[in-house]
NUNUTI-33800 format. One line per field, with one value per residue (C-alpha): residue number from 1; residue in one letter; z, x, y. Coordinates in Angstrom, 2 decimals. Layout:
N
n: [NUM | ...]
res: [A | ...]
c3: [Z | ...]
c1: [X | ...]
c2: [Y | ...]
***
This chain:
186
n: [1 | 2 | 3 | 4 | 5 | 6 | 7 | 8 | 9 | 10 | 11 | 12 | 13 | 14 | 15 | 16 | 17 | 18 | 19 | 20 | 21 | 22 | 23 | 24 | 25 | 26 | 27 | 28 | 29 | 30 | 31 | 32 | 33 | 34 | 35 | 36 | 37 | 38 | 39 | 40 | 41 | 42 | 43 | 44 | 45 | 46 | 47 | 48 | 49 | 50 | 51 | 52 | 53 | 54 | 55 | 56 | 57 | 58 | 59 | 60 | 61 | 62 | 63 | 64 | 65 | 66 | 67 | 68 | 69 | 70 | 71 | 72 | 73 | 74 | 75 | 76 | 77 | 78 | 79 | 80 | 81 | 82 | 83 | 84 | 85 | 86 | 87 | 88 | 89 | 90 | 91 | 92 | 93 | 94 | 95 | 96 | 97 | 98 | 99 | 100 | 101 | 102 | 103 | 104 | 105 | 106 | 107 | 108 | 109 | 110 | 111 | 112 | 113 | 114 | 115 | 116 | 117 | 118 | 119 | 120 | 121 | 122 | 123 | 124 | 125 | 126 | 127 | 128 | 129 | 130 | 131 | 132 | 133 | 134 | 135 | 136 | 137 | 138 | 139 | 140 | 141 | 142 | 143 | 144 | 145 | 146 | 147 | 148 | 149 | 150 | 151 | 152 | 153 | 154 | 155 | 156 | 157 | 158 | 159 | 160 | 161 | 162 | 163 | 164 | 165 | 166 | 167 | 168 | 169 | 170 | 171 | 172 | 173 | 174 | 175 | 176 | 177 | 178 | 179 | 180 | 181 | 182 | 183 | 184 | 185 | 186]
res: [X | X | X | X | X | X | X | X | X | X | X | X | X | X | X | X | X | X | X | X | X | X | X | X | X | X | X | X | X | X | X | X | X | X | X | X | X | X | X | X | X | X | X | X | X | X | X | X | X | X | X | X | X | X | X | X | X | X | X | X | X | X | X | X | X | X | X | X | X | X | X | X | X | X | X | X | X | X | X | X | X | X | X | X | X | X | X | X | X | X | X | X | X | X | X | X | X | X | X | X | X | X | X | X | X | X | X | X | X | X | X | X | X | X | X | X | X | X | X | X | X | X | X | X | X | X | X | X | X | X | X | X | X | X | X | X | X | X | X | X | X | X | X | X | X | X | X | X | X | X | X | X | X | X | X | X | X | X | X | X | X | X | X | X | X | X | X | X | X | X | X | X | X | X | X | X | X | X | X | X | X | X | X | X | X | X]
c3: [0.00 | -0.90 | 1.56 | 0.57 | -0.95 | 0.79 | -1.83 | -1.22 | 2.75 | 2.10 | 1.03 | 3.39 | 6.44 | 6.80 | 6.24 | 9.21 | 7.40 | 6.59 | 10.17 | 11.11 | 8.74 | 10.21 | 13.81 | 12.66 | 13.11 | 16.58 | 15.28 | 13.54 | 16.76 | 19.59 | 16.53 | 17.03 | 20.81 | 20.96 | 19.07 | 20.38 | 23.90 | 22.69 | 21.87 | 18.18 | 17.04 | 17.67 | 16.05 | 14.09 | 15.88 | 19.42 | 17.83 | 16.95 | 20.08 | 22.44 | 19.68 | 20.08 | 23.93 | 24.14 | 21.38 | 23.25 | 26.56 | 28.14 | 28.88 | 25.94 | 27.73 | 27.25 | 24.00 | 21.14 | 18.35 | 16.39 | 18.01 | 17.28 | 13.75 | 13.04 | 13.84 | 12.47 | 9.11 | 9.43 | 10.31 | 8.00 | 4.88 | 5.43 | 8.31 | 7.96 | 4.39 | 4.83 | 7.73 | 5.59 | 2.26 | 4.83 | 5.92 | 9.12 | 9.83 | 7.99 | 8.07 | 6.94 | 7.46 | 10.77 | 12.15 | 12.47 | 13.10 | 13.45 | 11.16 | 11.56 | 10.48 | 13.27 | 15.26 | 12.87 | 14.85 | 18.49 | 19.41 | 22.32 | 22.18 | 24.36 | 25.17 | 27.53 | 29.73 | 30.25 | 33.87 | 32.24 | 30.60 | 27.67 | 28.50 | 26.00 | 27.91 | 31.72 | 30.29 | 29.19 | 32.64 | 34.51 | 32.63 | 33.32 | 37.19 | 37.08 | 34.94 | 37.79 | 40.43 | 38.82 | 38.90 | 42.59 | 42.93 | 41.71 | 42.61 | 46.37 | 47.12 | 49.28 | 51.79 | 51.23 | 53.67 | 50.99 | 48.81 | 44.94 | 43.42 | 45.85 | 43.60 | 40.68 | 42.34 | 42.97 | 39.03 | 37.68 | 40.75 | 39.66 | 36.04 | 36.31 | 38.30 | 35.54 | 32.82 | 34.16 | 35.07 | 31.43 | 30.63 | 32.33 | 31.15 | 27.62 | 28.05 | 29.35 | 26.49 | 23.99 | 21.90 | 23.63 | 27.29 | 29.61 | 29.28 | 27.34 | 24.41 | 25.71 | 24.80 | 26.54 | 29.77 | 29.99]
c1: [0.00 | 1.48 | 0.94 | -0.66 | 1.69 | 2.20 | -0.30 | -2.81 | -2.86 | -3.64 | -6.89 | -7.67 | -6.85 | -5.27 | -7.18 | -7.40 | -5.23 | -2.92 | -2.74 | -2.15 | 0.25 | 2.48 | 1.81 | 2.86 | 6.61 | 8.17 | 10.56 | 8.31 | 6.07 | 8.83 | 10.42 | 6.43 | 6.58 | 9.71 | 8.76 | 5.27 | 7.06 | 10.05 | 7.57 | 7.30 | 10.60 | 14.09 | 17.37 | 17.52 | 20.52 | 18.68 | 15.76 | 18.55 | 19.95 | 16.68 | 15.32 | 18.46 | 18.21 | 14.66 | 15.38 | 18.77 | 16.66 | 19.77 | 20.15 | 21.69 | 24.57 | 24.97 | 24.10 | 27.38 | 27.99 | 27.12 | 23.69 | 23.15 | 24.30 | 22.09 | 18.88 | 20.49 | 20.87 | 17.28 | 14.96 | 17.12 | 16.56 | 13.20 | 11.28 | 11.07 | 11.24 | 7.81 | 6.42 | 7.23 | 5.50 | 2.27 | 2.70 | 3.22 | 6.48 | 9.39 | 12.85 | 15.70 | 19.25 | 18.87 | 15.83 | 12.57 | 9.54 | 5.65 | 3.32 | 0.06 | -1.04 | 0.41 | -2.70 | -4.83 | -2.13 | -3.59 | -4.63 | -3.85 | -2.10 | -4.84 | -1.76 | -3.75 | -1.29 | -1.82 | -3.07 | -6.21 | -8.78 | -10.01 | -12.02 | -14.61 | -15.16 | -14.79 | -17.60 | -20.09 | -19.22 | -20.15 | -23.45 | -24.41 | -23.63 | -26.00 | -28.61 | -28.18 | -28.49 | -31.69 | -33.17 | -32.59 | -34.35 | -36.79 | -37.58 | -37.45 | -33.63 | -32.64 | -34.61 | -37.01 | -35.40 | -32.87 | -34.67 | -34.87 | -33.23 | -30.04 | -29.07 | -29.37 | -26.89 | -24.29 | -24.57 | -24.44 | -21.04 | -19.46 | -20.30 | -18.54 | -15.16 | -14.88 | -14.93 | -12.68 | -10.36 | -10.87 | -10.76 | -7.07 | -5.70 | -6.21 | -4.25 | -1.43 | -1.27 | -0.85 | 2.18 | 3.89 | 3.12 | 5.17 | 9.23 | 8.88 | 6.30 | 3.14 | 4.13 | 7.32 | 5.71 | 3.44]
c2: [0.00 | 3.60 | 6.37 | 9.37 | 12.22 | 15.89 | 17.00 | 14.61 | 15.18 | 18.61 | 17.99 | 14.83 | 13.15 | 10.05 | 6.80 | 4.44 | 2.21 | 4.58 | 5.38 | 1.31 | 1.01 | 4.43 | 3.15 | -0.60 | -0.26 | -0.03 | 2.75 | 4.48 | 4.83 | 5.25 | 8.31 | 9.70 | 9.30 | 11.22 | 13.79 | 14.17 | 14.16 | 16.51 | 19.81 | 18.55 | 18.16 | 16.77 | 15.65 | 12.68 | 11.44 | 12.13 | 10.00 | 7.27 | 7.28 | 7.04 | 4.43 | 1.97 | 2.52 | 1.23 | -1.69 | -3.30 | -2.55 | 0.12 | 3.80 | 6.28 | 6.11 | 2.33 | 2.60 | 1.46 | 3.64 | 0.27 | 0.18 | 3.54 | 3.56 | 0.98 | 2.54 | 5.80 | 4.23 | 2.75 | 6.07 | 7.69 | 5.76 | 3.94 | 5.30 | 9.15 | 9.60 | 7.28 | 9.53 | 12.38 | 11.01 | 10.39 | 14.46 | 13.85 | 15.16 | 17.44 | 16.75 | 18.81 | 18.76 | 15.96 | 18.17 | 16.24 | 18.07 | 17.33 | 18.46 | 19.32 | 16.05 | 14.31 | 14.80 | 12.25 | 10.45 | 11.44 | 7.34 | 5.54 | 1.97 | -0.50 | -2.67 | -5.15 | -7.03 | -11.11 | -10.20 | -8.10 | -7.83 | -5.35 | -2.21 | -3.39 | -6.95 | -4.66 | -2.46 | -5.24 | -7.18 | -3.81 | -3.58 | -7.69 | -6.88 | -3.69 | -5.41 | -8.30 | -6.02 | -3.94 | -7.72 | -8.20 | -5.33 | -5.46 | -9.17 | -7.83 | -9.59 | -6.27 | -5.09 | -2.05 | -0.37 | 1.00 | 3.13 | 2.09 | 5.22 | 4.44 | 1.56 | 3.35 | 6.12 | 3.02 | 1.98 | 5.50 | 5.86 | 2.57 | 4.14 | 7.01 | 5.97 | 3.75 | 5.73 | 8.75 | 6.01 | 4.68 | 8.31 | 8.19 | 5.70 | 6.27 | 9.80 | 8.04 | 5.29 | 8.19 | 8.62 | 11.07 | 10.46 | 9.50 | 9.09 | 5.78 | 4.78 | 2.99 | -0.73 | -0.11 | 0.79 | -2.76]
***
């Protein structure tokens, strides 16, 4: 698949497969987190150097002038000339810099770890358990004592922590939060 040319993203956003295909590369994405991090833009050899870091699992400092040379070589030649054909950054003279189109890349990474479970399967759990309790209810489980319209307060509470905390957590799985890049922080 070819990505869109400079031209072309003037006049439309990228496709969601477009956007997949950016996001598909490790590179590509921690060069995006850095930059999206960094105020916008940095030097290519900075994005080399944090890149190799992250990859071999060591700080810069550990990082050989093989290791780094490698990934140099490798955002150099394949990964920002194809962020740059998409629009969504500039480079010139070992400068990188977001583009406006970078924010079609504003998604979050739902990096679920093996301990989890999806937000999607959490949020249809939560609504079984309040459809369940609604039942009780109204079959008379609880005693009358506790009025009808408190239950409905604990569903619409239970509701609402969960989604800021959804809310929360999909800010910090953004490219650009935090000092490492989302699937680096699982």
């Amino acid at each position: 698949m070819s990505l869109k040319t400079q031209a072309e993203n003037d006049d439309s956003p990228l496709s969601r497969d477009e956007i997949h295909d950016l996001l598909s590369n490790p590179r590509r994405r921690y060069a995006l987190h850095i930059l999206k991090r960094d105020d916008e833009t940095a030097d290519l050899s900075t994005l080399a150097e944090e890149v190799a870091a992250w990859e071999n699992e060591k700080p810069v400092s550990e990082v050989t002038s093989n290791e780094r040379h490698l990934v140099y070589t490798s955002i150099q030649q394949n990964h920002l000339p194809r962020l740059e054909r998409a629009g969504v950054i500039t480079e010139e003279r070992g400068r990188v810099e977001l583009t406006s189109e970078a924010e079609e890349l504003d998604v979050y990474m739902d990096v679920v770890p093996g301990d989890s479970i999806p937000w999607a399967e959490y949020y249809l759990g939560l609504s079984a358990f309040s459809l369940a309790l609604l039942a009780a209810v109204r079959v008379g489980v609880f005693p009358a004592s506790v009025p009808g319209l408190a239950w409905g307060v604990v569903i619409a509470v239970l509701f609402t922590c969960s989604a800021a905390y959804h809310t929360y957590q999909n800010r910090e799985m953004q490219l650009g939060r935090g000092e490492e890049p989302p699937d680096r922080r699982v």
